[in-house]
N, C-alpha and C positions, 0 to 999 in steps of 0.2 A: 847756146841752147843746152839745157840739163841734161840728162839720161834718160828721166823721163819723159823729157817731151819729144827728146826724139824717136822713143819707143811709141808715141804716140802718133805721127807722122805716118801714113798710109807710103808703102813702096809703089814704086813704081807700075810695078806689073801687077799689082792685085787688077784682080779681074772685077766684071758687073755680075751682080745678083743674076738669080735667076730670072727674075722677070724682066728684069733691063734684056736680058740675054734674047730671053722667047719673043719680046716684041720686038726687037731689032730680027727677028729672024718670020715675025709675020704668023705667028702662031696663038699670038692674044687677040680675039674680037671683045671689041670696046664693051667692057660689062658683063659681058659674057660669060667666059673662061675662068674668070678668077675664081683661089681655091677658096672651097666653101667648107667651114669645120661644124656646119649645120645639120642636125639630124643624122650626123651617121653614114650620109651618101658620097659614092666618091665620085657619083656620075658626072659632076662640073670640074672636076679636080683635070688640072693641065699636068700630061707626064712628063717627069721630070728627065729631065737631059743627062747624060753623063759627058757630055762634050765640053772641055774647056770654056770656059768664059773668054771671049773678045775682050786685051787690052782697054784702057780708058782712052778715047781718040784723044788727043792733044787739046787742049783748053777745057776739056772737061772735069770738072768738081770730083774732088776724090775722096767725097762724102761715101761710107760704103752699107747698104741698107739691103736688107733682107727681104723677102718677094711682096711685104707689106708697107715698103719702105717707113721700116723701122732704122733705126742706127743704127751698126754695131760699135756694140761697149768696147773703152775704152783699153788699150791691153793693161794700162798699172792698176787698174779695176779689175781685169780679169786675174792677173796674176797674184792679186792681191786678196780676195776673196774667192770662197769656195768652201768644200768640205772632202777632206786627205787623211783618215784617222789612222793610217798608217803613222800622220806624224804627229798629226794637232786631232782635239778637236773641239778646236774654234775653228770659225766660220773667218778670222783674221787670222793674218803672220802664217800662211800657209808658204808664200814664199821665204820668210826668212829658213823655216824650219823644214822644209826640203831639199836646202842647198847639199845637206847631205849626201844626198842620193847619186851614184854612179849610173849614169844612163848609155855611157859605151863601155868598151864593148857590151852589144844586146844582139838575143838571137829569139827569136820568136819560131816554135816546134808546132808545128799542123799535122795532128798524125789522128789514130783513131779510127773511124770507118770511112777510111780513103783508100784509093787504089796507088797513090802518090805520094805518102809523105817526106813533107820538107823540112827544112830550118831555113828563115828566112833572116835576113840581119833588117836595119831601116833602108840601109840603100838598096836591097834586092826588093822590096813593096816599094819603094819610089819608082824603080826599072819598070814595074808590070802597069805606070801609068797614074803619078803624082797628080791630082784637080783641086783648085778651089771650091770649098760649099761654102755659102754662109746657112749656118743656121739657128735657128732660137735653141736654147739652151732651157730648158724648166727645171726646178727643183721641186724636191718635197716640201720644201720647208717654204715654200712661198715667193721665191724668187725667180727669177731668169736675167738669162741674158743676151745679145745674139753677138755670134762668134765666126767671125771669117777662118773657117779649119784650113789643112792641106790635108793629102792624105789619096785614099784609093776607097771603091767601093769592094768593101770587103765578098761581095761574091768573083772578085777578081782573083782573089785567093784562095778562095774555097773549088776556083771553077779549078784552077790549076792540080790541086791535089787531088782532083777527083771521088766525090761523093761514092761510097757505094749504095746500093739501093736499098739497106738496112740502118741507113743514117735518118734522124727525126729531129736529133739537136745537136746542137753548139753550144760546147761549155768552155768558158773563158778563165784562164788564171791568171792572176798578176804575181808580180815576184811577191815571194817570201826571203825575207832578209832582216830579222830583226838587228842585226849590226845598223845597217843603215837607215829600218824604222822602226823607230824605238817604241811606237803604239801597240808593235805585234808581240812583245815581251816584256813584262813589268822587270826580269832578271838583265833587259840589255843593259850598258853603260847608258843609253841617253833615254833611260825610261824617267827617272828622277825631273830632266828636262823638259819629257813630253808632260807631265804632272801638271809643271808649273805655267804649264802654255794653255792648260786645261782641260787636260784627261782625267781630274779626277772621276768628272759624270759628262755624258755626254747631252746633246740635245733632249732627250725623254727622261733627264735625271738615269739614268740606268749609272751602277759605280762602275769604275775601271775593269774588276774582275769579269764586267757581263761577258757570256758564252762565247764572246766570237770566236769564230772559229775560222784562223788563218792559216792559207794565202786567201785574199778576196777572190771569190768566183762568181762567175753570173754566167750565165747560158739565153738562150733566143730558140724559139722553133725554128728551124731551116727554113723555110718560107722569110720568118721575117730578118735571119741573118743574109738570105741571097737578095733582097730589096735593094733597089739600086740607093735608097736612102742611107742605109746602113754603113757605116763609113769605117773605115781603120784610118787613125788621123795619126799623121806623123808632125806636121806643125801646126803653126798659125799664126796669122797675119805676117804671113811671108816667109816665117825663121822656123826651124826646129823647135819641138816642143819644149817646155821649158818644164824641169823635176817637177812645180806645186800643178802645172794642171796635165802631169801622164807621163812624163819622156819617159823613153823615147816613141813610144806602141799606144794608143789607147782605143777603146770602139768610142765611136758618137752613133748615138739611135734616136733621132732628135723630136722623134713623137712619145717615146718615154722619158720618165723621171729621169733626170741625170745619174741617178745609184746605179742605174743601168748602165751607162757607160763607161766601163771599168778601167782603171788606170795602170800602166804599166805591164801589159800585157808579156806575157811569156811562154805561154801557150793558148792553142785551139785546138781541142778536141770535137771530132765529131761522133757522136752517141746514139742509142737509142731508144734510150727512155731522161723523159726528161730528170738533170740533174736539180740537187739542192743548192742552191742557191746565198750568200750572205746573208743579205735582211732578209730574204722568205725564208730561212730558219733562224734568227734572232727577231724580230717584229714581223710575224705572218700577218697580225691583224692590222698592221700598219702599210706597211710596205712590200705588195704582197707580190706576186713570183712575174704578174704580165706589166705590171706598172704603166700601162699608155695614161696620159696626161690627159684628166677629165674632170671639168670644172663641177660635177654633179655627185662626184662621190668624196668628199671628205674625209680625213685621216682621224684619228684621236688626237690631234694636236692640231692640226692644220685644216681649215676651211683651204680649199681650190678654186674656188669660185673668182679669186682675183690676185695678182702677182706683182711684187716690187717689182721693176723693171734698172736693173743693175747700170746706170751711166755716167757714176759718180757725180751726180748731182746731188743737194745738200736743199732739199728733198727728194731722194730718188723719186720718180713716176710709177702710181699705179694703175693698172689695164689690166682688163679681163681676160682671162685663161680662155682658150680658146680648147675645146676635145682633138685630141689626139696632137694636141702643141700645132695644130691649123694645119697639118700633112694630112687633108683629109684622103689623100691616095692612097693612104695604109686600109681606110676603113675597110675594103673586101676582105682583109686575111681575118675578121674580129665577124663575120659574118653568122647569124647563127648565135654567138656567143650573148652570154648577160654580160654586158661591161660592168657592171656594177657588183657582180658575185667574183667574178673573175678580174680582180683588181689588180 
């Protein structure tokens, strides 16, 4: 058997989806309950559990699907695909070209408007309670995929430092280190590299000089970073995260765009006025500061309405975006609001 296909190979202990999990525990009525990404309402939406998933019983199929029983994609397709502009930016060789990257030692700083701050390593957020999600994954750009994480619900960290009562947001940073990503400096050694991988323009044609402005950062209202959805993911499909999709630290917020979920985490701040953002200050009119996943509002480049679906199949499968990526339990925090102004 190859490398690959034994990276393909489901371990042992992956646990069942959500929905395997909730009917084995008597919580689904037949037609009922299922979530509904309809209208905006979350009144049929089933709460989601933070309770480990029950093993696979012995002779049972270790096919692993998401609460729609979809698949999840495949990990030489995950690890293989994506968007990392720290290294590439191509949407391919994202693995080769973040072999670079030193993911230990890593210390993750939660300070801010807390009564507690900490520095956390990976193994101190595995301690406060490691779980499997699986969850679908959306991009901008028209893809998805779904992805069995590991990791903690990031208000398990947040509960630990203690909010004070002048906290509003969550701003997120990822390392800055142009030694080892040569995207965030055209003056590093492996800038010449990154070029030739295809940073001359990126996806909207923009040239290499555009504004960015690094380390990547991304923030969340408090509300939707204490969501039991909200994930700080430390692996997947069983292992430690791998450099092209985050190691060691990354958030998953799996009802927005995946820009939102930022990679390589090294700080949380908690604030109180919302911060700026990466692409909400390089593409406001594209990719704008709330990013939830809504098949009705379209990008300058990209219709939403419908999404490759990543299974390295040769035609990948298209299917219809579902609003808020089908979590329709998010819909109360967006109450009030214009989805459509507020993008």
């Amino acid at each position: 058997m190859s490398q690959d296909e034994r990276e393909q190979v489901t371990p042992e202990h992956i646990f069942l989806s959500r929905r395997e999990f909730l009917k084995r525990a008597g919580f689904l009525l037949a037609g009922g309950l299922v979530l509904s990404a309809c209208g905006g309402e979350a009144t049929s939406a089933v709460p989601f559990s933070p309770t480990p998933r029950p093993t696979l019983p012995p002779g049972a199929g270790g096919q692993l699907v998401d609460e729609f029983g979809d698949p999840a994609t495949p990990l030489t397709k995950i690890r293989a695909w994506g968007n990392y502009y720290e290294f590439t930016r191509s949407n391919e060789g994202i693995r080769e070209a973040a072999q670079s990257l030193r993911a230990f030692p890593w210390e993750v700083r939660v300070d801010g408007l807390v009564r507690n701050p900490r520095t956390f390593d990976p193994d101190d957020l595995r301690r406060l309670g490691e779980e499997e999600r699986i969850y679908r994954m959306r991009c901008m750009q028209a893809w998805s995929m779904v992805i069995p994480w590991l990791g903690l619900p990031l208000q398990k960290v947040l509960s630990a430092v203690e909010p004070t009562a002048e906290a509003r947001w969550v701003r997120f940073e990822a390392l800055y280190d142009p030694q080892q990503m040569p995207g965030q400096d055209k003056n590093s050694p492996g800038y010449t590299q990154w070029l030739e991988s295809g940073g001359q323009r990126d996806m909207g044609g923009r040239s290499a000089d555009a504004p960015y402005i690094w380390p990547y950062q991304e923030a969340l209202r408090l509300d939707e970073a204490m969501h039991d959805l909200t994930l700080l993911a430390t692996g997947l499909y069983g292992q430690p995260l791998y450099p092209e999709n985050g190691a060691p630290v990354r958030l998953v917020v799996p009802w927005k765009y995946s820009f939102k979920s930022i990679k390589a985490v090294v700080r949380i701040e908690l604030v109180a006025e919302r911060p700026v953002t990466f692409w909400s200050h390089v593409a406001p009119e594209e990719m704008g500061f709330w990013a939830n996943v809504n098949p009705d509002v379209p990008t300058p480049r990209w219709k939403q309405g419908r999404e490759m679906r990543m299974l390295g199949q040769d035609p990948e499968p298209i299917m219809s975006t579902l609003l808020f990526n089908g979590y329709a339990e998010v819909a109360s925090m967006y109450a009030g609001m214009d989805l459509r102004k507020d993008f």
